[in-house]
NUMARDREN-721645 format. One record per residue (C-alpha): residue number from 1; x, y negated, z negated; residue in three letters. Coordinates in Angstrom, 3 decimals, padded with zeros to 6 digits. Example, Ala and Ser with C-alpha at 12.3 -4.5 7.8 and 13.67 -1.06 7.14 Angstrom:
<nodes>
+-----+----------+----------+----------+-----+
!   n !        X !        Y !        Z ! res !
+-----+----------+----------+----------+-----+
!   1 !  012.300 !  004.500 ! -007.800 ! ala !
!   2 !  013.670 !  001.060 ! -007.140 ! ser !
+-----+----------+----------+----------+-----+
</nodes>
This chain:
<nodes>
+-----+----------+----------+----------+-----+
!   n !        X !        Y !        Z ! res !
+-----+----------+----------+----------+-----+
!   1 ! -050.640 !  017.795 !  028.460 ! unk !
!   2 ! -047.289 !  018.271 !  028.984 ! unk !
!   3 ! -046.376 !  015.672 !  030.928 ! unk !
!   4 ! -048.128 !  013.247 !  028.844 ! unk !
!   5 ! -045.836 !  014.351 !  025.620 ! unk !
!   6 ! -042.598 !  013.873 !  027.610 ! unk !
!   7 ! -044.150 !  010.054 !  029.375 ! unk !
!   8 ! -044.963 !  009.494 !  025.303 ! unk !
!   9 ! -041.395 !  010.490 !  024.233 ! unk !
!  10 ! -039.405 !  008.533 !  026.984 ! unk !
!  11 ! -041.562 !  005.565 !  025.948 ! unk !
!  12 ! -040.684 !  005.686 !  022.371 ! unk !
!  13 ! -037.087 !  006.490 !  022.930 ! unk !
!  14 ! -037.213 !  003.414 !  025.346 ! unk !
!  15 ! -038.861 !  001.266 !  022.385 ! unk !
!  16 ! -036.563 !  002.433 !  020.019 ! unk !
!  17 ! -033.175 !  001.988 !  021.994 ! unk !
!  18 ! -034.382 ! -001.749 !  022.749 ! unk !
!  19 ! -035.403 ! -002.659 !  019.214 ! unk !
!  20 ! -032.555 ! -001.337 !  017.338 ! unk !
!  21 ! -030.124 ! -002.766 !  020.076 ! unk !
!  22 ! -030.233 ! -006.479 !  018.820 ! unk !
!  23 ! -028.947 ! -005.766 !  015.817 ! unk !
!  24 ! -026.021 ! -008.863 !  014.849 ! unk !
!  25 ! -022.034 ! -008.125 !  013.808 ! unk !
!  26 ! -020.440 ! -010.619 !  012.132 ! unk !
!  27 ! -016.732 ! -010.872 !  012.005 ! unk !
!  28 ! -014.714 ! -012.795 !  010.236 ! unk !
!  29 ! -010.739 ! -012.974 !  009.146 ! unk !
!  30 ! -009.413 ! -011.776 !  005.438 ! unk !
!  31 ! -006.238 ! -012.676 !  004.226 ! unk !
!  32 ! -002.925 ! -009.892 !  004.052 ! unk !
!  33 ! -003.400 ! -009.883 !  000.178 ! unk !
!  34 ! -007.597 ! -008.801 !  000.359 ! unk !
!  35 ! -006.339 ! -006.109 !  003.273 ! unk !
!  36 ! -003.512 ! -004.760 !  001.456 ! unk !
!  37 ! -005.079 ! -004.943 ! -001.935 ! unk !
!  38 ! -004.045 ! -007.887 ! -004.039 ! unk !
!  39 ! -003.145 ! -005.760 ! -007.342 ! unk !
!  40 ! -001.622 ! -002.048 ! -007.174 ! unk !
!  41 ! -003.601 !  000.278 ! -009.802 ! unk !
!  42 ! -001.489 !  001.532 ! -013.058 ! unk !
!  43 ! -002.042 !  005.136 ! -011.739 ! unk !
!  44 ! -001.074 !  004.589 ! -008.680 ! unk !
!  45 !  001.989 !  003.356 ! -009.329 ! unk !
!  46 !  002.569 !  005.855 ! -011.750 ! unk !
!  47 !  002.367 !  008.178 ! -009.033 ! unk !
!  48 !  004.357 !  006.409 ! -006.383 ! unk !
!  49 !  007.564 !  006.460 ! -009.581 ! unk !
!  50 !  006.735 !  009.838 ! -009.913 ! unk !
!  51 !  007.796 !  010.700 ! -006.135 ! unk !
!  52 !  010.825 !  008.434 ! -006.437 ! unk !
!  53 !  012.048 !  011.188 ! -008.677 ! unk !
!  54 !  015.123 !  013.325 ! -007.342 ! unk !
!  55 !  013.373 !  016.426 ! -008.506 ! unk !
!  56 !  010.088 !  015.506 ! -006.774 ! unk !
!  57 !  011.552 !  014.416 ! -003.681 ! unk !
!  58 !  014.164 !  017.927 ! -003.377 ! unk !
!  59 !  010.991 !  019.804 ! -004.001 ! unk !
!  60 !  008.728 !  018.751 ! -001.136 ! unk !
!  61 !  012.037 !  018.840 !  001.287 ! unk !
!  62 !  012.148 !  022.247 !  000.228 ! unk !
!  63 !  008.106 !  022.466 !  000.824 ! unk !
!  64 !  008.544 !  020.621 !  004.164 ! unk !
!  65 !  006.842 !  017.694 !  003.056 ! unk !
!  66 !  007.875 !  013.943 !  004.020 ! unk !
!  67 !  008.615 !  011.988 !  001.038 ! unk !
!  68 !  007.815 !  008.742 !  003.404 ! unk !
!  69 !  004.945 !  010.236 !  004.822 ! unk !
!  70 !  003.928 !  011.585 !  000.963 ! unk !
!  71 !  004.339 !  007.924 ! -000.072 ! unk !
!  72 !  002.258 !  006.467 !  002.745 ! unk !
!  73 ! -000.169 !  009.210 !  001.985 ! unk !
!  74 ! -000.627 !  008.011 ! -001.581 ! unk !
!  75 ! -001.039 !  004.144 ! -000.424 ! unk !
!  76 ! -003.917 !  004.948 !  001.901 ! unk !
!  77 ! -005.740 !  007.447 ! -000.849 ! unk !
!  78 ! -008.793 !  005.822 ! -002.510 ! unk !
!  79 ! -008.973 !  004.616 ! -006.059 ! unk !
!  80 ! -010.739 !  008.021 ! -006.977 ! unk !
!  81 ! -008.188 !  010.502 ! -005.519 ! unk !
!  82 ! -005.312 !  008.506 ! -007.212 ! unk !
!  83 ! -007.046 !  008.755 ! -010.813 ! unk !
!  84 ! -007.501 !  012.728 ! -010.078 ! unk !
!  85 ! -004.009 !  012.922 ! -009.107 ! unk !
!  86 ! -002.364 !  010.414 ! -011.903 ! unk !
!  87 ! -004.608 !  012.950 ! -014.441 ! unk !
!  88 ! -003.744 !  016.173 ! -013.111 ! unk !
!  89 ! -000.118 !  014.976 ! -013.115 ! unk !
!  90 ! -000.415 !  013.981 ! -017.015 ! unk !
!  91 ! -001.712 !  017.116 ! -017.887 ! unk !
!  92 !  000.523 !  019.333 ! -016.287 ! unk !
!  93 !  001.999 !  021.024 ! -017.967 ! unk !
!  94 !  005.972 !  019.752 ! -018.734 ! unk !
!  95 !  008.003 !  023.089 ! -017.991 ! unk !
!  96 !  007.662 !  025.019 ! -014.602 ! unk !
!  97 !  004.892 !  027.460 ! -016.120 ! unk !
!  98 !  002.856 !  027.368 ! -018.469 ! unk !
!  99 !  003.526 !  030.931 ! -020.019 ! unk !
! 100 ! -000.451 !  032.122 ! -019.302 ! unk !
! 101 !  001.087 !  032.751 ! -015.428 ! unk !
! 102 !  003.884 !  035.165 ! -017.210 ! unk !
! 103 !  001.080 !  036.830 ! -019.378 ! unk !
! 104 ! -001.362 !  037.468 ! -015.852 ! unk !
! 105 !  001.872 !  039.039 ! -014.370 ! unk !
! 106 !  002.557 !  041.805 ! -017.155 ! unk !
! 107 ! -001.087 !  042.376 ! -017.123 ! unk !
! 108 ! -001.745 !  043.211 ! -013.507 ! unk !
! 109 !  001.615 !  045.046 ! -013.561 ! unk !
! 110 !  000.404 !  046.803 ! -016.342 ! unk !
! 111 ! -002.738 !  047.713 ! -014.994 ! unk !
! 112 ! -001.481 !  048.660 ! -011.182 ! unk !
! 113 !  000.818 !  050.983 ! -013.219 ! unk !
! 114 ! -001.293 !  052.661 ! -015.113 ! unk !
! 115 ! -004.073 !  053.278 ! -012.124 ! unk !
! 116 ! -001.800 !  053.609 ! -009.479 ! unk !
! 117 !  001.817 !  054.941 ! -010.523 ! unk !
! 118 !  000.758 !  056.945 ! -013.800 ! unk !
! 119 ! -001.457 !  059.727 ! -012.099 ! unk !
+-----+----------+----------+----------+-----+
</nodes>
């Protein structure tokens, strides 16, 4: 019984590698403006200005980040991760916090003092 479930497998792995083995490619030659992308997207070329900035570019050398590399980065992402990006850059907020991090601060100060330090 065995032997004739393994002699049954073989065969169909045997059918299968054969029949799905003929399968056709086609290839064929596109031009530099179809590989490259004929038309850059608004938002991504909203975000490619906004890492020209000085500010932008002094803050991921401080980070460790490549400008080049972050630019190269942003011309390989697809259209989706650009619109995320170009929309969480329009709604950030303008300043460097937006004062809700300064209010979680003085509350978990607060609180470790008067748990911890206040006995």
């Amino acid at each position: 019984m065995n032997l004739a479930l393994k002699k049954t497998t073989c065969r169909a792995l045997v059918i299968s590698v054969l029949a799905l083995s003929f399968q056709s490619a086609n290839a064929g030659l596109i031009g530099a403006e179809q590989a490259a992308g004929a038309t850059m997207s608004a938002e991504r070329a909203m975000v490619l200005s906004s890492l020209d900035r000085a500010e932008v570019i002094a803050q991921m050398q401080r980070a460790g980040v490549d400008p080049i590399a972050a630019r190269e980065r942003v011309k390989t992402m697809s259209e989706a991760e650009v619109q995320a990006l170009a929309q969480d850059i329009q709604t950030a907020p303008v300043g460097a916090d937006s004062g809700w991090a300064i209010v979680a601060i003085i509350v978990i100060a607060a609180l470790i003092w008067y748990y911890a330090i206040r006995k």
